[in-house]
C-alpha atoms as an extended CHARMM CRD file, in Angstrom:
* protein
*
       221  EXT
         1         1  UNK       CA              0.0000000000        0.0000000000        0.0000000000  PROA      1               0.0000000000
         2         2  UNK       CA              1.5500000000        3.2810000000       -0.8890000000  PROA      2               0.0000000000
         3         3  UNK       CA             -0.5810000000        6.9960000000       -0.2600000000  PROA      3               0.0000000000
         4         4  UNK       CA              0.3110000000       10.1220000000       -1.9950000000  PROA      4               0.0000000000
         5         5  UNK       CA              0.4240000000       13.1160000000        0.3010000000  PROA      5               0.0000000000
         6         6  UNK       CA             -2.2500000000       14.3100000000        2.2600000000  PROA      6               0.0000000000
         7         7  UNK       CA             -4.1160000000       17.5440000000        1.5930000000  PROA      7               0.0000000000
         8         8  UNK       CA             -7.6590000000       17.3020000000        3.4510000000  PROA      8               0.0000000000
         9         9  UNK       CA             -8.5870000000       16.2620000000        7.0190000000  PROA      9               0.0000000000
        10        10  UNK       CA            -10.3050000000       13.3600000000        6.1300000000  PROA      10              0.0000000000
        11        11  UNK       CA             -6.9320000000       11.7150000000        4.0430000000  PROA      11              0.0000000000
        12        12  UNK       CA             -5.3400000000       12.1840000000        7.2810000000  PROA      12              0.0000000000
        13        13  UNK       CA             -7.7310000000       10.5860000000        9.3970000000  PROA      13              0.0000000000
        14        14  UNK       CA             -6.9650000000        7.6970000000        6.3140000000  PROA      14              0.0000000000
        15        15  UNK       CA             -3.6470000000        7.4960000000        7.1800000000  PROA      15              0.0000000000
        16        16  UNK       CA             -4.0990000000        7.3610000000       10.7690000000  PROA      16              0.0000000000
        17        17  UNK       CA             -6.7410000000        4.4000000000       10.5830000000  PROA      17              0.0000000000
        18        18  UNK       CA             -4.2130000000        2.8650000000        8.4280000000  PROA      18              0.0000000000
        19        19  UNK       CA             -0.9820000000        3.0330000000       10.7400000000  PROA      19              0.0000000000
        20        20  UNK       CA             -3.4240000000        1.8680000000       13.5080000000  PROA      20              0.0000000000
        21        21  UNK       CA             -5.0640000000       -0.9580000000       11.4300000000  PROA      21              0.0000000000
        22        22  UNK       CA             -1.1750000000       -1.9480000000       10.0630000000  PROA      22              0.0000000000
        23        23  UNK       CA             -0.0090000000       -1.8190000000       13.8470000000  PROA      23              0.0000000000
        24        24  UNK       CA             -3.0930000000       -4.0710000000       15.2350000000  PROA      24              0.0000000000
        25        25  UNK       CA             -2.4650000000       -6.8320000000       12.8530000000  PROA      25              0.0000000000
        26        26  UNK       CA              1.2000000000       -7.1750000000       13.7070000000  PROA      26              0.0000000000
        27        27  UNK       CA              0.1180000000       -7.3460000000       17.3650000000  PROA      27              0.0000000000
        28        28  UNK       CA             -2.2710000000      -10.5020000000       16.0000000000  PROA      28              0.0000000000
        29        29  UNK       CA              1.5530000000      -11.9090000000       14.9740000000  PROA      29              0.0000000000
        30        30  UNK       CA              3.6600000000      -10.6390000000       17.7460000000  PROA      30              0.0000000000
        31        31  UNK       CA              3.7800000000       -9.4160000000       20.8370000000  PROA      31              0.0000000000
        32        32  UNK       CA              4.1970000000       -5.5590000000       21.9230000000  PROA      32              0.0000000000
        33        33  UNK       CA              8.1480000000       -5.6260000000       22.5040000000  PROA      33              0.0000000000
        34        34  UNK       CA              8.2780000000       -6.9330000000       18.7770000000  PROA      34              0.0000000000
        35        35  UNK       CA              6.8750000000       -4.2620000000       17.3870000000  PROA      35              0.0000000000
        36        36  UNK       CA              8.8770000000       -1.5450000000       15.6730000000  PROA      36              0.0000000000
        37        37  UNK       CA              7.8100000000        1.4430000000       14.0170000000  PROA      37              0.0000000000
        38        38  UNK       CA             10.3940000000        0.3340000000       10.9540000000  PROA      38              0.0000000000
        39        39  UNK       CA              8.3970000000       -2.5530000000       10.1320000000  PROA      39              0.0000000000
        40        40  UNK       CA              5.0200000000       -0.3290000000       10.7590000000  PROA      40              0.0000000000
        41        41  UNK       CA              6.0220000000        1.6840000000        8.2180000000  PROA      41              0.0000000000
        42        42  UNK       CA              6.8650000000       -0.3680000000        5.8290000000  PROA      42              0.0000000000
        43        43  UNK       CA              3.4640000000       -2.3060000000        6.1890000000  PROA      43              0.0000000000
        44        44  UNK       CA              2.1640000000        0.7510000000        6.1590000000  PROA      44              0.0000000000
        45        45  UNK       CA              3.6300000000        2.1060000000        2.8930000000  PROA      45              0.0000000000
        46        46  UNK       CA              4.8850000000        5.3840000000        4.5050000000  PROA      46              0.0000000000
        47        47  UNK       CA              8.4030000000        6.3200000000        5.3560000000  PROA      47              0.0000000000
        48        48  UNK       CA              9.4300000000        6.2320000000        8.8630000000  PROA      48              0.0000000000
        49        49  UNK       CA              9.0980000000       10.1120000000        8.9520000000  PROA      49              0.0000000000
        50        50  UNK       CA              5.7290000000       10.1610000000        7.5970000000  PROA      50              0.0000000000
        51        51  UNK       CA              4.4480000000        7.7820000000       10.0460000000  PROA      51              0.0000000000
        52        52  UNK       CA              5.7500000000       10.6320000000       12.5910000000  PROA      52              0.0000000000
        53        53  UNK       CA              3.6230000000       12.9430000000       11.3940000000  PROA      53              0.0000000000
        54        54  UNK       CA              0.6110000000       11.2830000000       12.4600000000  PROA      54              0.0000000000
        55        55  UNK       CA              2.1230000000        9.7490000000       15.8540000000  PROA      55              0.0000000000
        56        56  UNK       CA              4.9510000000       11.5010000000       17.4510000000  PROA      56              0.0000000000
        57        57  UNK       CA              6.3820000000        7.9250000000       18.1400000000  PROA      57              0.0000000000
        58        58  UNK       CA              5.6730000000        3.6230000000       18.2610000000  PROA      58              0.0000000000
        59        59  UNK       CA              4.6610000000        4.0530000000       21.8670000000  PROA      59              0.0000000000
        60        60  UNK       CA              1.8540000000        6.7450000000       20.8120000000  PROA      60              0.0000000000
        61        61  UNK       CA              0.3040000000        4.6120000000       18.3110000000  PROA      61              0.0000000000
        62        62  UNK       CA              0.0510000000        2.0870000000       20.5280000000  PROA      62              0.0000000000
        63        63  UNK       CA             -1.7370000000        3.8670000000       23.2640000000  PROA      63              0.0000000000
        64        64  UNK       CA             -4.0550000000        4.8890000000       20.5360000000  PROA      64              0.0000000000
        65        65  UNK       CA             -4.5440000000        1.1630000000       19.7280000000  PROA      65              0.0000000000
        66        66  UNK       CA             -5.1310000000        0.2200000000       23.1280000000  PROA      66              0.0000000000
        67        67  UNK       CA             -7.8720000000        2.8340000000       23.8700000000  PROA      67              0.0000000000
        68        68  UNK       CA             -9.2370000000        1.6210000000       20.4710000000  PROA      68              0.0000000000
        69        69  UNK       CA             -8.9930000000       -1.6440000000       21.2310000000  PROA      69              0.0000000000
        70        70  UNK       CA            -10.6860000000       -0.7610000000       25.0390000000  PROA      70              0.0000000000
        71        71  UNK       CA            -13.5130000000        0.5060000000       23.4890000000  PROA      71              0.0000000000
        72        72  UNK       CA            -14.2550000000       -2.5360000000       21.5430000000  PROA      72              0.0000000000
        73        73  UNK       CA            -13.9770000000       -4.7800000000       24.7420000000  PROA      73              0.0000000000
        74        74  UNK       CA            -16.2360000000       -2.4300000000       26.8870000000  PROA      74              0.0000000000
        75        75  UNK       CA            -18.5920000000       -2.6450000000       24.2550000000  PROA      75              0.0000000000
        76        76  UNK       CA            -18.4120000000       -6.1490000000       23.5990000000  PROA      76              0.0000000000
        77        77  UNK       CA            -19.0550000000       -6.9940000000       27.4390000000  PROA      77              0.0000000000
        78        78  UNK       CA            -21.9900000000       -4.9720000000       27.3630000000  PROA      78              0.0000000000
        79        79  UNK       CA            -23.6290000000       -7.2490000000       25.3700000000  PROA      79              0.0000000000
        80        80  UNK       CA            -22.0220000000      -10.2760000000       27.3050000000  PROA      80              0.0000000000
        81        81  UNK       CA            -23.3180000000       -9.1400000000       30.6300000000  PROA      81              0.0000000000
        82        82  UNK       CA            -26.8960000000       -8.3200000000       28.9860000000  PROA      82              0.0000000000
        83        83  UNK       CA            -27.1370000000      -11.6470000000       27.9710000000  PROA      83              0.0000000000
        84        84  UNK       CA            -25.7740000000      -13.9330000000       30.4820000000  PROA      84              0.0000000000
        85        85  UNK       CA            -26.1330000000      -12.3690000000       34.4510000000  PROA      85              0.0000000000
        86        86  UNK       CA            -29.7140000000      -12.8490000000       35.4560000000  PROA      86              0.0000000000
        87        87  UNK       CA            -29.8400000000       -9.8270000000       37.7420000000  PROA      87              0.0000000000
        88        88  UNK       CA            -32.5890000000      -11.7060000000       39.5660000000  PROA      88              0.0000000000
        89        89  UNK       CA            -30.0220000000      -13.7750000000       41.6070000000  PROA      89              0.0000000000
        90        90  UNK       CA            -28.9950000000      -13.7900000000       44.2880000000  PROA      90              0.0000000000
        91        91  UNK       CA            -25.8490000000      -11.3450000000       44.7260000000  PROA      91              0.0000000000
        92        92  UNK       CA            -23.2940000000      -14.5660000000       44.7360000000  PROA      92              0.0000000000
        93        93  UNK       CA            -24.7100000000      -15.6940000000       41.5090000000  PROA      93              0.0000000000
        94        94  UNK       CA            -24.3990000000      -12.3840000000       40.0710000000  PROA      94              0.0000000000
        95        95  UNK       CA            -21.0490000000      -11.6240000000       41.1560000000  PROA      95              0.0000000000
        96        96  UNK       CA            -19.8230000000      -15.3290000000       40.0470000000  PROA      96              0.0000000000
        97        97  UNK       CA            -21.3210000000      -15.0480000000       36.5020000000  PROA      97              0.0000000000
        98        98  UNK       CA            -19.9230000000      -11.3730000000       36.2800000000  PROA      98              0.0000000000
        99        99  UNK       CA            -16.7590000000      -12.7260000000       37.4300000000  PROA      99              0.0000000000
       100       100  UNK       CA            -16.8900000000      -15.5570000000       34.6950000000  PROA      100             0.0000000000
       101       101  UNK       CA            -17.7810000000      -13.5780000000       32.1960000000  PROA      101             0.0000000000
       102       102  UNK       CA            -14.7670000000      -11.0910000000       32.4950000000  PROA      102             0.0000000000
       103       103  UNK       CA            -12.3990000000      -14.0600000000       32.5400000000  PROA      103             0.0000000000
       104       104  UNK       CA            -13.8450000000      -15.3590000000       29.0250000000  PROA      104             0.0000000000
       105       105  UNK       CA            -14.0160000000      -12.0860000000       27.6600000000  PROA      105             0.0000000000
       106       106  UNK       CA            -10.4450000000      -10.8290000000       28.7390000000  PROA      106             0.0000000000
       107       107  UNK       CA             -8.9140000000      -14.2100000000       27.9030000000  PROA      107             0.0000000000
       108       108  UNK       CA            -10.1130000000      -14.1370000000       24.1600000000  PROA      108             0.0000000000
       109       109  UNK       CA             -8.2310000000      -10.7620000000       23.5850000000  PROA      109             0.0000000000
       110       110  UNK       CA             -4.4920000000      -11.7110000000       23.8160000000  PROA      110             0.0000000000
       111       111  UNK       CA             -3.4560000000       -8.2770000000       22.6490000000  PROA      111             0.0000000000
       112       112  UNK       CA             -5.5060000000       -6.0320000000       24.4870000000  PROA      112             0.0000000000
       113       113  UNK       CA             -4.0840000000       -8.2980000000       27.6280000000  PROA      113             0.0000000000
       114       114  UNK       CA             -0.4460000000       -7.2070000000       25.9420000000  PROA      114             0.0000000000
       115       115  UNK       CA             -1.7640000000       -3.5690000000       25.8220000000  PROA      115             0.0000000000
       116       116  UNK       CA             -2.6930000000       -3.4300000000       29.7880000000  PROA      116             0.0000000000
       117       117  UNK       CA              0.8110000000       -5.2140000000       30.6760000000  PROA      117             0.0000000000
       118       118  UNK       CA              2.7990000000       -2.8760000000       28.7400000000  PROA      118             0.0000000000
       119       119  UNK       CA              1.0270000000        0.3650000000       29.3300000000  PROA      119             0.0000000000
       120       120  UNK       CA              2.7050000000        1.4540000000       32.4870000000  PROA      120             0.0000000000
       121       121  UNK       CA              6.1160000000       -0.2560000000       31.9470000000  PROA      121             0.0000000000
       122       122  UNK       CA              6.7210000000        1.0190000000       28.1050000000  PROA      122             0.0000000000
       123       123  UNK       CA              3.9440000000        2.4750000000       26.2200000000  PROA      123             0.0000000000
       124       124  UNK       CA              3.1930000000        5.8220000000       28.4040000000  PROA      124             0.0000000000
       125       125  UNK       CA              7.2380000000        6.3160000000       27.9610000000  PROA      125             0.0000000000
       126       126  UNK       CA              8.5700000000        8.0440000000       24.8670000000  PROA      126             0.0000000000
       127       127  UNK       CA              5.6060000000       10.4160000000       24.5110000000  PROA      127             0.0000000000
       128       128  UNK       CA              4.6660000000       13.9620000000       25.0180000000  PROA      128             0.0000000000
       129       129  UNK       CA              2.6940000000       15.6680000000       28.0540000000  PROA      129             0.0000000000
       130       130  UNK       CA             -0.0930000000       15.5300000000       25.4230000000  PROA      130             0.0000000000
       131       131  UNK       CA             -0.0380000000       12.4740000000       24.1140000000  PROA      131             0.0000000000
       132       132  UNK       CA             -0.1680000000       11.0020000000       27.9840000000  PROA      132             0.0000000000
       133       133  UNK       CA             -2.1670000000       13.6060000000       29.3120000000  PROA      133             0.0000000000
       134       134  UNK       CA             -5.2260000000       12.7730000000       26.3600000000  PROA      134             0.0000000000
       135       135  UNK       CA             -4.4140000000        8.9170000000       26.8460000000  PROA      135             0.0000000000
       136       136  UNK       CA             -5.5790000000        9.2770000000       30.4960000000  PROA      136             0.0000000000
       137       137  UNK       CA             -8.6620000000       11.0970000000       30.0870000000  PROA      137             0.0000000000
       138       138  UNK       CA             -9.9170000000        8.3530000000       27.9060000000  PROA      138             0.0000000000
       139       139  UNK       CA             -8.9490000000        6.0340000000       29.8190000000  PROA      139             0.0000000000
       140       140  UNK       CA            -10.9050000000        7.8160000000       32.7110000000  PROA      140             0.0000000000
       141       141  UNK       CA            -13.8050000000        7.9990000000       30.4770000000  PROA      141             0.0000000000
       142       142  UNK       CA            -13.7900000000        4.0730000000       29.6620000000  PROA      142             0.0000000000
       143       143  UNK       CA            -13.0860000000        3.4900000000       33.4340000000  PROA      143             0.0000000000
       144       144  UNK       CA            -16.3490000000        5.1650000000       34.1850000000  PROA      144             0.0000000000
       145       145  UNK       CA            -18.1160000000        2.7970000000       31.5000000000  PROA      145             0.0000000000
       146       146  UNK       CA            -16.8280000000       -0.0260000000       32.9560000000  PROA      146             0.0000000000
       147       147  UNK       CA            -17.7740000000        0.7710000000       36.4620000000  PROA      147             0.0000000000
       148       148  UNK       CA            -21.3460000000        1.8440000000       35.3000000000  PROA      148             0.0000000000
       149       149  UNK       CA            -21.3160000000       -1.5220000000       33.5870000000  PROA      149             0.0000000000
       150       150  UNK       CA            -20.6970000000       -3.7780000000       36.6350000000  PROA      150             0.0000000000
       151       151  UNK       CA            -22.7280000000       -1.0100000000       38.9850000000  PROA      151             0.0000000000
       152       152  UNK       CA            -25.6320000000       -2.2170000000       36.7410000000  PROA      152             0.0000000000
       153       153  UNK       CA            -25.1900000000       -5.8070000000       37.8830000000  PROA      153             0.0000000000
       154       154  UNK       CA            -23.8550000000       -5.7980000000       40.8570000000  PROA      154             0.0000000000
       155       155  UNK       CA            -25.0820000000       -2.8400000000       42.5980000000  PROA      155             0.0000000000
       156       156  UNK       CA            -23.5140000000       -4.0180000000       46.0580000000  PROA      156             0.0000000000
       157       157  UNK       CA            -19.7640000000       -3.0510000000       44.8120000000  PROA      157             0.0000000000
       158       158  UNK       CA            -20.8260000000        1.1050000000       45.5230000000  PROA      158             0.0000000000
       159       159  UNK       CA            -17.1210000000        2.3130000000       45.7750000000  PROA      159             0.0000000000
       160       160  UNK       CA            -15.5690000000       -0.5090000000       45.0560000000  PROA      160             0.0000000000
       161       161  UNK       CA            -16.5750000000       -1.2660000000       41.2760000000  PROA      161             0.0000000000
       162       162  UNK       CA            -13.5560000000        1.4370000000       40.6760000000  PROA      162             0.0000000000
       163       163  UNK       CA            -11.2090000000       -0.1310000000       41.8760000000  PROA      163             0.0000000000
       164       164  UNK       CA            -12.2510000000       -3.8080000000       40.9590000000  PROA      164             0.0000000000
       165       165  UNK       CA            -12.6270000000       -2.1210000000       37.2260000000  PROA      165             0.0000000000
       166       166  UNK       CA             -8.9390000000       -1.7340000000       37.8040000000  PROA      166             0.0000000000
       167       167  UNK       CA             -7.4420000000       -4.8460000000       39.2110000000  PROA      167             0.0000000000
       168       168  UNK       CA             -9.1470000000       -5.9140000000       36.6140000000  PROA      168             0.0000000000
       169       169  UNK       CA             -7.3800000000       -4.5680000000       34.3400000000  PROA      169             0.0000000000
       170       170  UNK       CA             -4.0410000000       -5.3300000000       36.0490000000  PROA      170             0.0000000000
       171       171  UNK       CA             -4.2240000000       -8.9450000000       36.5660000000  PROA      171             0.0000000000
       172       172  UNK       CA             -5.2350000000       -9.0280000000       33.0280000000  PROA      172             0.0000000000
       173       173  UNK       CA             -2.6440000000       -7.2750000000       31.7350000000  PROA      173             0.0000000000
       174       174  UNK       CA             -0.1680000000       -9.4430000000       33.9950000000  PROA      174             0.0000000000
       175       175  UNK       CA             -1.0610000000      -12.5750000000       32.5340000000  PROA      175             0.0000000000
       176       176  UNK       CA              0.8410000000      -12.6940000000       29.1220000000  PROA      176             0.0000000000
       177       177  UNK       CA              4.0530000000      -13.0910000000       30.4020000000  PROA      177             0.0000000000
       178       178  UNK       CA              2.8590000000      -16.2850000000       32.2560000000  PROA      178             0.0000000000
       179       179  UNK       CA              0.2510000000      -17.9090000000       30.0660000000  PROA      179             0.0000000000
       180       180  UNK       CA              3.0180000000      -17.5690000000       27.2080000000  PROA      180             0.0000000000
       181       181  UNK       CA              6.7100000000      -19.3440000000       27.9560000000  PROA      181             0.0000000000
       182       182  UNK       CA              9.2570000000      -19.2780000000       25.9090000000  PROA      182             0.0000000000
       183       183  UNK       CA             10.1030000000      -22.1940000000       24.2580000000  PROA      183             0.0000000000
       184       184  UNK       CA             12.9680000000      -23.2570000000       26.5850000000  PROA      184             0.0000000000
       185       185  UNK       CA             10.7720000000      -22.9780000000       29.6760000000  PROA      185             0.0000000000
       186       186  UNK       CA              8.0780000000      -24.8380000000       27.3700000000  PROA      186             0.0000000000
       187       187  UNK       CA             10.7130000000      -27.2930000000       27.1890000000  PROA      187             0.0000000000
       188       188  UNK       CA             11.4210000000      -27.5130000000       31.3930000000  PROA      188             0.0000000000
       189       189  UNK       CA              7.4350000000      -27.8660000000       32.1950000000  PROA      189             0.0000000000
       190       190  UNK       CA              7.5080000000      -31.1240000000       29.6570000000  PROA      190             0.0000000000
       191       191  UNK       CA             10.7120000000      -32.3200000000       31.4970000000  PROA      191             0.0000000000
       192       192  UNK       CA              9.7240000000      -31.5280000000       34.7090000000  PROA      192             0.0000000000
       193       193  UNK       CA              5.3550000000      -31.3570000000       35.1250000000  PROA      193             0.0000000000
       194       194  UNK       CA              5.8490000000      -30.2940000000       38.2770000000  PROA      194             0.0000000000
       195       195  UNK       CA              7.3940000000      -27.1680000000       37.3710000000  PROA      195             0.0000000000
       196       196  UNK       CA              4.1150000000      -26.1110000000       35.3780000000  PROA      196             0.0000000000
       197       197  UNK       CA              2.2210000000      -25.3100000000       37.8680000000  PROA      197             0.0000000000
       198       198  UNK       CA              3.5000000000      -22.3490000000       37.2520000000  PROA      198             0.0000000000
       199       199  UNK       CA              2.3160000000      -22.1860000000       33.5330000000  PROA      199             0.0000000000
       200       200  UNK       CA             -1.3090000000      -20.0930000000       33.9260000000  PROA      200             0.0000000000
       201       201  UNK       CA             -4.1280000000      -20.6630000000       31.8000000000  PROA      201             0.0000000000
       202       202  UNK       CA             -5.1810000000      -17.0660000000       31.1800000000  PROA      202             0.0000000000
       203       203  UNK       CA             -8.9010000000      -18.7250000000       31.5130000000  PROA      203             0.0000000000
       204       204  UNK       CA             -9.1900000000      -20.4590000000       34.6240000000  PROA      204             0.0000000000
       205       205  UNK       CA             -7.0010000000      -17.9400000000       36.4470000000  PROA      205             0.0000000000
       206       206  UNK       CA             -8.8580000000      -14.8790000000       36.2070000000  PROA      206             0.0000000000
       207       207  UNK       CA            -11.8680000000      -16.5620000000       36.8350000000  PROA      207             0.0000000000
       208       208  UNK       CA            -10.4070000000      -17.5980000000       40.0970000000  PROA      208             0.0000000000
       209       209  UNK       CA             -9.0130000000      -14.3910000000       41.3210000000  PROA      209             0.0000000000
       210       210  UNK       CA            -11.4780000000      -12.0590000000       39.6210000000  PROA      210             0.0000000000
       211       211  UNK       CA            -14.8670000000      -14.1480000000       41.7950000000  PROA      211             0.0000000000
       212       212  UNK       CA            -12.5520000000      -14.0270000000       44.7440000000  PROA      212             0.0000000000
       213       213  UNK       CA            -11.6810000000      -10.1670000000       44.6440000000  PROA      213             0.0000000000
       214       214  UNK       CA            -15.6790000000       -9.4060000000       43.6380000000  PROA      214             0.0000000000
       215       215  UNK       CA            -16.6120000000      -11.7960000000       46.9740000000  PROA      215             0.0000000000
       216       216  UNK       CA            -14.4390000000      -10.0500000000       49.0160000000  PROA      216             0.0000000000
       217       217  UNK       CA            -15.2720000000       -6.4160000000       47.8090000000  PROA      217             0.0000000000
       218       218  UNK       CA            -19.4950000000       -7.1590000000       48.8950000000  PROA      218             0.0000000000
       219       219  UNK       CA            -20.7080000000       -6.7620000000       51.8410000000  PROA      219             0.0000000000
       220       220  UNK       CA            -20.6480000000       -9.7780000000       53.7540000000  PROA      220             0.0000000000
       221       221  UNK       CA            -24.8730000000       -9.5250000000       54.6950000000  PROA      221             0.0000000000
């Protein structure tokens, strides 16, 4: 794909869809740390200082893609919890079904996962007070969605569905490194079973801490 030079508003916002679109389907192949804005740009069709003009860096285009990506999720589980938490139950049915649905949704998107673990660590380095500054504001506003989301179902959190919305988000974003070994330490769990017990299965693990941090966040009556 090559572009000639933009003139209107709308060619950029064509160029920008296409850097993002180019980055998200090398995250589908690799993981964050893998991803360099030389081979973005050549995927892209762009020289490395036209991609620059659109994103002041890699790390900026991917906090772009993550709050994209947020969105979709947020959305997604909308529908999710619509469909499958009977808010007739009682409130440890709810919060279990909430819980399992989180840990099927979250575990199905690998590179949103990615995203959360290396927001703090790499992607909010390497960009300007802007860039950060409008990054965080989004990611207030899809906080708030997310806590008016589980407020809907589980009413009993009050407070607390902040702060579960972000453990949430934290133990998901932890999980990659774990759930995906290297092939050497592949190699030591099949030589050694014992030693993978430390192997996670994205799954069954956030299922497990995410019904035991909503059960412990409700009141106990």
């Amino acid at each position: 794909m090559t572009f000639q030079r933009a003139r209107t508003e709308e060619q950029r916002e064509i160029r920008r869809r296409a850097i993002l679109d180019a980055a998200s389907a090398m995250l589908d192949e690799m993981p964050v740390a893998a991803v360099t804005l030389n081979e973005l740009s050549r995927r892209v069709g762009l020289a490395k200082p036209n991609v620059l003009r659109y994103f002041e860096s890699r790390e900026a285009v991917l906090l772009e893609l993550l709050d994209r990506s947020l969105q979709e999720w947020l959305t997604e589980l909308a529908g999710e919890l619509a469909a499958c938490v009977d808010e007739d139950l009682p409130m440890p049915g709810r919060a279990t079904a909430v819980a399992e649905i989180l840990s099927r949704s979250l575990s199905g998107r690998v590179v949103l996962c990615d995203l959360f673990g290396a927001q703090s660590s790499v992607l909010e380095h390497n960009v300007s007070v802007e860039v950060v500054a409008r990054y965080k504001r989004a990611s207030l506003d899809r906080l708030t969605t997310m806590t008016t989301l589980l407020l809907k179902y589980l009413p009993e959190l009050g407070e607390n569905a902040t702060l579960f919305s972000l453990q949430t988000m934290l133990t998901a974003g932890a999980l990659p490194a774990y759930s995906t070994p290297p092939p050497s330490l592949r190699a030591a769990y099949q030589a050694e079973p014992d030693l993978a017990r430390f192997h996670l299965e994205p799954k069954d693990y956030l299922k497990l801490v995410l019904t035991a941090t909503l059960l412990g966040a409700l009141p106990r009556n």
